[in-house]
C-alpha positions as a Markdown table, in Angstrom:
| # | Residue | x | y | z |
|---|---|---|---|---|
| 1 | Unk | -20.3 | -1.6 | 9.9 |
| 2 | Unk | -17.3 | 0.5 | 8.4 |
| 3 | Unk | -15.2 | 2.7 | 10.9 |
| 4 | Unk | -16.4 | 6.5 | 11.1 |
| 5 | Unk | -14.9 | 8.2 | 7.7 |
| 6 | Unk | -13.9 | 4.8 | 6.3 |
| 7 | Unk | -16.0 | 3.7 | 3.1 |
| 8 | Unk | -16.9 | -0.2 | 2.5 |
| 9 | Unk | -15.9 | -1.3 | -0.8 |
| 10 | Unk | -17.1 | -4.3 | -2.3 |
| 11 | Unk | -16.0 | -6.4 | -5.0 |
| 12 | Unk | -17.6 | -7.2 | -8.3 |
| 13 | Unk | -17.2 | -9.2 | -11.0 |
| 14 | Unk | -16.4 | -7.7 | -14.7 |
| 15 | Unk | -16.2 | -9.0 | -18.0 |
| 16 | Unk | -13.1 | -7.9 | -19.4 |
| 17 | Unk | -11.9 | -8.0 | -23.7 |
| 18 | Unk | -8.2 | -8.2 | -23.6 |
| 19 | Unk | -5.7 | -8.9 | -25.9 |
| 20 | Unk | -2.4 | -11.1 | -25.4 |
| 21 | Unk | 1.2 | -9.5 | -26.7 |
| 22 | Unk | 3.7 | -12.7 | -28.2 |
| 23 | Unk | 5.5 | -12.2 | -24.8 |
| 24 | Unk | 2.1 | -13.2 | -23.0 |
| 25 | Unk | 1.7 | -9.9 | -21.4 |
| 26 | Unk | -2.2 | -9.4 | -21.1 |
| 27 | Unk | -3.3 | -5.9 | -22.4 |
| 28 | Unk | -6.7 | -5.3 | -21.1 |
| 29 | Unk | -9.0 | -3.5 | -24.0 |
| 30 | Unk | -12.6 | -2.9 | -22.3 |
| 31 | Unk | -14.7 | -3.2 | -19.1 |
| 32 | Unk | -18.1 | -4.8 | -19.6 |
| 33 | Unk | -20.1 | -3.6 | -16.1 |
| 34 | Unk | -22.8 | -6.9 | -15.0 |
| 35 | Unk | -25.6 | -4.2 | -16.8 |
| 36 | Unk | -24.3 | -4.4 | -20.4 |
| 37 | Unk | -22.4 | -1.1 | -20.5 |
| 38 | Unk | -18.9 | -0.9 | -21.8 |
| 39 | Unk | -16.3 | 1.1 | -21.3 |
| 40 | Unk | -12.7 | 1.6 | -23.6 |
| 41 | Unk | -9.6 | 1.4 | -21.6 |
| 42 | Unk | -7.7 | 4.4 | -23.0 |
| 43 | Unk | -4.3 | 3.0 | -21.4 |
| 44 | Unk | -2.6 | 0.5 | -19.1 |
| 45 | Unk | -0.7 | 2.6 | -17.0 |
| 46 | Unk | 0.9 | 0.6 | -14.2 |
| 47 | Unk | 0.5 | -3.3 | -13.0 |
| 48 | Unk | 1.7 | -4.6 | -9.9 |
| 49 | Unk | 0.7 | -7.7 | -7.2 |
| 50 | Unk | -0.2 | -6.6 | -3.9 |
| 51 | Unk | 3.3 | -6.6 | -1.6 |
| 52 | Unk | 1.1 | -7.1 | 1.5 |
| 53 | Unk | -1.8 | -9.2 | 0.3 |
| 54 | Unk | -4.5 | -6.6 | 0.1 |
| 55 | Unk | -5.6 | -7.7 | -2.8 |
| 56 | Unk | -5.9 | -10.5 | -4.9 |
| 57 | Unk | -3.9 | -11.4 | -8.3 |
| 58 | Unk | -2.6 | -8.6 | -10.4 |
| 59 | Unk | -3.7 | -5.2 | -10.2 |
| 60 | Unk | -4.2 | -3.2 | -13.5 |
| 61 | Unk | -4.1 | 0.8 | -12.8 |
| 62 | Unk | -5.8 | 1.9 | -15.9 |
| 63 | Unk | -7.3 | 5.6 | -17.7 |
| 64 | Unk | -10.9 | 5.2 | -18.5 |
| 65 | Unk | -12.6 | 8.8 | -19.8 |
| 66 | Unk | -9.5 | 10.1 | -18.6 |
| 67 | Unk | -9.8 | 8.9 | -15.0 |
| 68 | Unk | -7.2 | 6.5 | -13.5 |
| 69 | Unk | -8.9 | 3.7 | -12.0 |
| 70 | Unk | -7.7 | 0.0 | -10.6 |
| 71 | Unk | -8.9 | -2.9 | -12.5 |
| 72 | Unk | -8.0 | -6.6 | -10.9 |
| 73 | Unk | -7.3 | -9.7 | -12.6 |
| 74 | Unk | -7.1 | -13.6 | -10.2 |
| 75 | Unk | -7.1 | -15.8 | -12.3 |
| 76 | Unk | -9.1 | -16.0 | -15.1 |
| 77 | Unk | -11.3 | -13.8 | -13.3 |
| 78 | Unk | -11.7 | -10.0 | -13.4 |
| 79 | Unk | -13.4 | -7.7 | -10.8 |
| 80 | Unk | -13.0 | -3.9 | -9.8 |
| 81 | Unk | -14.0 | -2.6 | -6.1 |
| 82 | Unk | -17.3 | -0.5 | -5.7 |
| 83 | Unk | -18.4 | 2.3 | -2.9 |
């Protein structure tokens, strides 16, 4: 059970369309949610790896409708964290 005021998040698995520039940098293009539903990544603002291992692989910050929001990449797999 979370700490009073803390919220649980929990992680779940995307399906991700991205695209690869000649340099290998991976551009990710849209967020398929495990329903079907689909959202455009406007931009990729920011990408980083977690200094103090709080997550895992590379962290994408990203605009969706205009919102930032953090999309993660380990491997070959993708996931985002959920309330």
């Amino acid at each position: 059970m979370p700490e009073m005021g803390l919220i649980e998040m929990n992680r779940v698995n995307v399906s991700v369309q991205c695209s690869a520039e000649p340099d290998g940098i991976i551009c990710p293009q849209k967020v398929r949610w495990e329903d079907g539903r689909v959202w455009d990544i406007e931009r990729v603002l920011h990408t980083c790896r977690s200094p103090d291992l709080s997550f895992e692989g590379v962290r994408y910050t990203v605009l969706i409708e205009g919102m930032e929001k953090y999309l993660y990449q380990s491997g070959r797999q993708w996931y985002v964290f959920v309330a």
